[in-house]
N, C-alpha and C positions, 0 to 999 in steps of 0.2 A: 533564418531565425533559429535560434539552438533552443532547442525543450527539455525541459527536470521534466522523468519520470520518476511518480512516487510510486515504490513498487507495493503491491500488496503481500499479505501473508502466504496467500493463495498462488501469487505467482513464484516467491521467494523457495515457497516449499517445492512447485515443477522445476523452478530452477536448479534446486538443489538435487532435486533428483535425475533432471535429466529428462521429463515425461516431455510429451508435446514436443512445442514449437516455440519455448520461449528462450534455450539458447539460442538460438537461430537468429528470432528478432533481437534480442539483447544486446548479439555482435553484430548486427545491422543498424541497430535504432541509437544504441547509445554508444558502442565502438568506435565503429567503422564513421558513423556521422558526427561523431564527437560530440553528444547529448549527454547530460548530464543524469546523476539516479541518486536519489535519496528513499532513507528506509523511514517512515514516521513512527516516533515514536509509539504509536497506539500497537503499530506493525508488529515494533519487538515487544512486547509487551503479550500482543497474541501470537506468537510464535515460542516465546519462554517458557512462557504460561502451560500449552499445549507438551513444550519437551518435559518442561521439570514433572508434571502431571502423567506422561508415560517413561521414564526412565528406562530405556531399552538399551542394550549395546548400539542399534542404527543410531539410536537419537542421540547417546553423545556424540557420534560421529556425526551427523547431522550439525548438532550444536554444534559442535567446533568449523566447521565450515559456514554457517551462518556467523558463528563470529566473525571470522576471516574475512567475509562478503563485509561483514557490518563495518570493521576496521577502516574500507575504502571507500567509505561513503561519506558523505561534508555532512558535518555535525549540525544537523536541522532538528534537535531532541527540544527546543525550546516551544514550547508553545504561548506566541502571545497574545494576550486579551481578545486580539481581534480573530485570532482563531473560535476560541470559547463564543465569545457573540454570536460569531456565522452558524455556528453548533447548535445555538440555541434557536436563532430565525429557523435554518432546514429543521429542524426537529417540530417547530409551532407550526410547519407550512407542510411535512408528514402526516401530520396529529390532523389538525384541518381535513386533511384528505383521506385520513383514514389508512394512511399507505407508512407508518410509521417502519424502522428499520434496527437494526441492535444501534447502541449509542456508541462504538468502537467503531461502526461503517459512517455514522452521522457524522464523529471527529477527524477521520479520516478524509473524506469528503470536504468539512471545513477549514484542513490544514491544505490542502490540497487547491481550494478556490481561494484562497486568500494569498497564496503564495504561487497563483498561477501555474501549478502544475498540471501535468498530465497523469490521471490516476491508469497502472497496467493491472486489470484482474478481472477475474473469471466471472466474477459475481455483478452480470450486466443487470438481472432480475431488479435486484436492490438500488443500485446507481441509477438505472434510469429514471429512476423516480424523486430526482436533484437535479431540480435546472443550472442549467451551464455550467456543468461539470464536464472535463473532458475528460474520458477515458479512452481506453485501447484493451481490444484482450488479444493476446497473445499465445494462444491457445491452437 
């Protein structure tokens, strides 16, 4: 059975840099196994945000290799209804429990369960606290 990874901010930026272990997995998991990877919109959105926000010589170098990355990725920008819904059930069942999370990780997580992905990122603290969400860190 082949898996979309949707990748996170967090891991897009180890990627881009090189840190850790998530070249390594990337040419394993979505390569070499022919797995498929989508960037969620919410993703570029906080990854833009953070470059245009530090304008460094790194960061347009950065930026333009996130673009490059973005370029090769199946165009998943659309978010429909049923995402938005699922966003708002995890968000009433955080609230409930007191374990609320930013609303960028909540979208994230509902683009992600609605379209049967598999979320890759660092940030296990916050995901765990969203039933049947699959993740992976790759760290």
């Amino acid at each position: 059975m082949k898996t979309t990874y949707a990748l996170d901010a967090n891991t897009i930026s180890y990627f881009l840099r090189g840190e850790g272990n998530v070249d390594e997995y990337f040419q394993k998991e979505i390569i070499d196994a022919d797995n498929a990877y989508v960037v969620p919109f919410i993703v570029v959105y906080e990854i833009k945000r953070w470059l245009y926000d530090k304008p460094t010589k790194q960061n347009r170098v950065f930026a333009k290799e996130f673009d490059a990355l973005f370029l090769h990725v199946r165009d998943d920008a659309e978010m429909p209804l049923d995402v938005w819904n699922k966003a708002a059930e995890i968000y009433i069942k955080l609230k409930q429990k007191g374990q609320l999370i930013s609303d960028a990780d909540i979208l994230i997580a509902a683009y992600c369960l609605v379209n049967n992905y598999t979320l890759v990122t660092r940030n296990e603290d916050d995901f765990n606290r969203i039933d049947e969400l699959r993740f992976v860190n790759w760290y």
